[in-house]
Residue, then its C-alpha position, 0 to 999 in steps of 0.5 A: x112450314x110451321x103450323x098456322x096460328x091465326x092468334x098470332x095475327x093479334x100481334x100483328x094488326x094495329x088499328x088505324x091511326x087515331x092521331x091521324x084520325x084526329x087530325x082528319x077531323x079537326x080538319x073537317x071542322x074547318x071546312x066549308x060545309x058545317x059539320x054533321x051536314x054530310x052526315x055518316x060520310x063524314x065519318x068514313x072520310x075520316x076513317x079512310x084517312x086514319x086507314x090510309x095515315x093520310x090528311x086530306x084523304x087521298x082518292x080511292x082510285x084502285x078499288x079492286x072486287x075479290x071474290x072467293x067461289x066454292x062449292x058446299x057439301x051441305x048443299x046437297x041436303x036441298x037447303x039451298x035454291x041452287x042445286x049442289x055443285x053449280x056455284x062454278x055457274x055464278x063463276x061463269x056469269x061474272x066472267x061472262x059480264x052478264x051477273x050482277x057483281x060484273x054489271x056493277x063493276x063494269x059501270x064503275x069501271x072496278x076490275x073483278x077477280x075471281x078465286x076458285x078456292x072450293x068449286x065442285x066442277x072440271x077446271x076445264x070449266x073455266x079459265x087457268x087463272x081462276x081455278x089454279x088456286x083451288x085447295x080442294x073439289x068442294x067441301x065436305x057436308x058439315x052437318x056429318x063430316x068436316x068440311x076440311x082437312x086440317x091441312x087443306x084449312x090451313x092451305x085455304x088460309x094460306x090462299x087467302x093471305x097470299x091473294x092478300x099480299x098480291x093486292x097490296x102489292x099491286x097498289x089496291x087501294x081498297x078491297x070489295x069481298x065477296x063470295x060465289x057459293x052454293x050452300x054458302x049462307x048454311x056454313x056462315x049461319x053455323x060459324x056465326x051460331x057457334x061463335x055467338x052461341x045462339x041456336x039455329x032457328x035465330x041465324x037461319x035465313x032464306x039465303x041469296x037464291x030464296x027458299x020456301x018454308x020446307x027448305x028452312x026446316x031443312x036448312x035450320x036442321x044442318x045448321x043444328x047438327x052442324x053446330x054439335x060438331x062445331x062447338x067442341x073445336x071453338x077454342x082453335x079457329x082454324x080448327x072451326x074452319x076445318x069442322x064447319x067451314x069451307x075452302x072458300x070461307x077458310x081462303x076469306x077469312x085468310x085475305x080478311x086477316x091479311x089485308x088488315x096486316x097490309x093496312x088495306x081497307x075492305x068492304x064486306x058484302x053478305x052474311x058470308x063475308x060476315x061469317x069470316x069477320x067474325x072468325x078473324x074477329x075472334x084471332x085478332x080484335x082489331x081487325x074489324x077496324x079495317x072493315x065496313x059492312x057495305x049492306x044489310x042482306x037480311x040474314x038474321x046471321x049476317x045482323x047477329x055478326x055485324x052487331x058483335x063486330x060493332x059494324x054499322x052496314x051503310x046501305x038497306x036496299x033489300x039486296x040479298x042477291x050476294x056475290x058482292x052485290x051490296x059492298x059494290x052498290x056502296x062503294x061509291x059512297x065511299x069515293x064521294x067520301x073521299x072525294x068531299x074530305x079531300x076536295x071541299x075548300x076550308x072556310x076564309x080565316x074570320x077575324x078575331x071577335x072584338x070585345x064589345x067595350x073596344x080593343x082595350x076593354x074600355x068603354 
């Protein structure tokens, strides 16, 4: 097998289609509702139809939640408000229905997919269908080793570009991503750094669980450090994942890339699903393109990323409990988008405007 380069995927993601996107909005000007009176769902009606090349818009009917679950070794530095190794807990509570995500999709009636690319437990622990997946048993502590070898990078990329096709394949119409980690938000506050060159103390946040002002400290110091080994290594990306990144992070940033290959539309969730648009962002500019930013988690990164992607996030409710949460909280709006660009009746034809002198002009 040739070695992966994700620069490659420049070549082969193309924006949705702006005649398409064109047609979907003169179109919008014929319907009933004037114009700008539903206002930013205007906007992602006529996005769904360029990323579906379709007019009207079809229904998003085949949503699927993917998430992605690791462990991180920079946890155990005590910069998280989980201990180090029990991400495999956040798995067990979206299988068991009982998490967020889970109660989420279950009310929306969206099936959840869980992918163990980096946990740091037996896979005893949990299903054959979630841990089969797993490139590597956590990952390593970024703030002094690499998170990966070259080779388990490019097995992660590998996981998520397949995880990907499968989806496609499969007929999801639509893709909510996210993550279960601990130690997540410290690797994406790095990456993020190192892609945007800023310092720590301007990407450094509080993370899903909450921490208090000590944890910071210790969090915006492995960030720093982390970042000294991050910097060299910024003209490879898959290099980047392997330094600072993780299994889970490599394996998101792999589907994200894909699924804008396949034509398929992703909403991401928080600052880590951030962290792996930016670093596809950097192998492929138009990837973007095929993503919207579902909420605002209040990561000082996840602004800094979305900012440089152009991405404008369609909720702020304050929701920093990740693990999907956001992108599925905004999921429905993106269907009633769909449904009021598809289902809205157009205006009756109006007659022509007579010249107010008579039909020949005469007076």
């Amino acid at each position: 097998m040739s070695r992966l380069n994700l620069d490659d995927f420049s070549e082969l993601i193309e924006r949705p289609d702006s005649g398409i996107r064109r047609d979907a909005e003169e179109r919008r000007e014929r319907l009933a509702v004037p114009p700008g009176a539903l206002g930013r769902l205007d906007e992602l009606g006529e996005w769904l139809s360029a990323a579906q090349g379709a007019v009207p818009v079809r229904p998003v009917e085949r949503p699927k939640a993917v998430l992605f679950a690791g462990d991180h070794g920079v946890a155990a530095l005590g910069v998280s408000g989980r201990p180090a190794g029990t991400a495999h807990t956040l798995v067990r509570a979206v299988l068991d229905g009982v998490g967020p995500a889970a109660v989420l999709a279950r009310r929306a009636g969206v099936p959840v997919r869980v992918v163990d690319a980096g946990l740091d437990c037996d896979p005893g622990l949990l299903p054959e269908e979630v841990v089969r997946h797993r490139v590597r048993r956590g990952s390593g502590r970024i703030d002094v080793e690499d998170a990966l070898t070259a080779e388990e990078a490019e097995r992660a990329v590998r996981l998520g570009m397949a995880i990907a096709d499968e989806e496609a394949d499969s007929g999801t119409d639509l893709v909510v991503l996210g993550d279960l980690s601990v130690g997540g938000t410290t690797v994406a506050a790095t990456l993020i750094a190192a892609l945007c060159g800023t310092d720590a103390s301007v990407v450094t946040g509080r993370g899903g669980a909450g921490i208090d002002d000590l944890t910071w400290m210790r969090k915006c110091a492995a960030v720093r450090d982390a970042l000294r080994r991050a910097r060299p290594v910024l003209g490879d990306q898959l290099e980047l994942l392997a330094a600072v990144g993780g299994a889970d992070v490599a394996a998101m940033t792999g589907f994200l890339l894909q699924a804008a290959v396949r034509r398929t539309p992703v909403i991401l969730d928080g600052v880590v699903s951030a962290a792996c648009a930016l670093v596809g962002q950097r192998a492929a500019f138009r990837a973007p393109d095929w993503w919207l930013a579902g909420q605002v988690s209040g990561e000082p990164a996840q602004a800094k990323a979305l900012d440089r992607m152009a991405l404008n996030p369609l909720l702020d409710h304050g929701v920093t409990v990740g693990e999907g949460t956001g992108a599925l909280l905004a999921l429905p709006l993106v269907q009633a988008a769909a449904a009021l660009a598809a289902e809205l009746p157009e205006r009756p034809d109006q007659p022509e405007p007579r010249d107010a002198r008579g039909e020949d002009g005469s007076d």
